[in-house]
C-alpha positions in Angstrom: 1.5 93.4 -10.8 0.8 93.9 -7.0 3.5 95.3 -4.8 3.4 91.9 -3.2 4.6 90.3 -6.8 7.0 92.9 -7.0 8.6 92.1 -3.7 8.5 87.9 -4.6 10.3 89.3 -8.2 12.9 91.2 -6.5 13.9 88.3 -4.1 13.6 85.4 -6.9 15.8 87.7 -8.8 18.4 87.1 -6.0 18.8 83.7 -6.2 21.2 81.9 -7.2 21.3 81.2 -11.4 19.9 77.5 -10.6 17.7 78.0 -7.9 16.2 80.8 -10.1 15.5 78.3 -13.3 13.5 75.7 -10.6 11.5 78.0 -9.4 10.8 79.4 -13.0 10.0 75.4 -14.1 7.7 75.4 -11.0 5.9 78.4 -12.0 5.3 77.7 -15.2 4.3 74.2 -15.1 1.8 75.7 -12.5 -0.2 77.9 -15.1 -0.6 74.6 -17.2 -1.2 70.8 -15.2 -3.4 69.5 -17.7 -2.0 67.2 -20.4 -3.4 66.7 -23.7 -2.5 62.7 -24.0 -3.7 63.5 -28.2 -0.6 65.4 -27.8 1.3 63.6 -26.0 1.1 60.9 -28.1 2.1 63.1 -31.4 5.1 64.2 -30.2 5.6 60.2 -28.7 5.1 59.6 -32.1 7.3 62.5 -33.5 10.6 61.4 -31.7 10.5 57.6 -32.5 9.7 58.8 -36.1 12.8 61.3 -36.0 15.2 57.8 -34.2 13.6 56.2 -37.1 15.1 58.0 -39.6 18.5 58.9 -37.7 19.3 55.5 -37.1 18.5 54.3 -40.9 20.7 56.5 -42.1 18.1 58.6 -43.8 18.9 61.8 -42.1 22.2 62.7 -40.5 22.5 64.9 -37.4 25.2 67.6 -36.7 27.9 69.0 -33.9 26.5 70.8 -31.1 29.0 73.2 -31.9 27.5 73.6 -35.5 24.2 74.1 -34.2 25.6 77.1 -32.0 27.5 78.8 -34.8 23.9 78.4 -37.0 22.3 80.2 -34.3 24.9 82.8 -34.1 24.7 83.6 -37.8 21.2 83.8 -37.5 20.7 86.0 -35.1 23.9 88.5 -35.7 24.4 87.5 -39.0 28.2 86.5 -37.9 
């Protein structure tokens, strides 16, 4: 990393917790413009066949709450 990075690191590291997540969106939709429309259209695909299934009943979804206390347990074993 150039000293120059370094300094532009130091002050992004000063900002403010949201101003810090835009400008890490920004930068890393930078590095990537291009979209694959194949694979756009999979994951188009993906989420109505996910609706699809909640909405027939076929699967069923959980508590956010849940979801954070699966996470938990998986990563401390709690």
């Amino acid at each position: 990393m150039t000293q120059e990075a370094r300094e532009l690191l130091q002050k992004a590291l000063a900002l403010p917790d949201n101003e810090r997540a835009e400008l890490a969106g920004s930068l890393i939709s930078s590095l990537d413009a291009t979209v694959d429309p194949d694979v756009d259209a999979a994951w188009q695909a993906e989420v109505i066949r996910r609706l699809h299934e909640v909405q027939s009943g076929k699967v069923g979804t959980i508590s956010w709450e849940e979801v954070q206390q699966k996470g938990r347990t998986l990563l401390h074993g709690e």
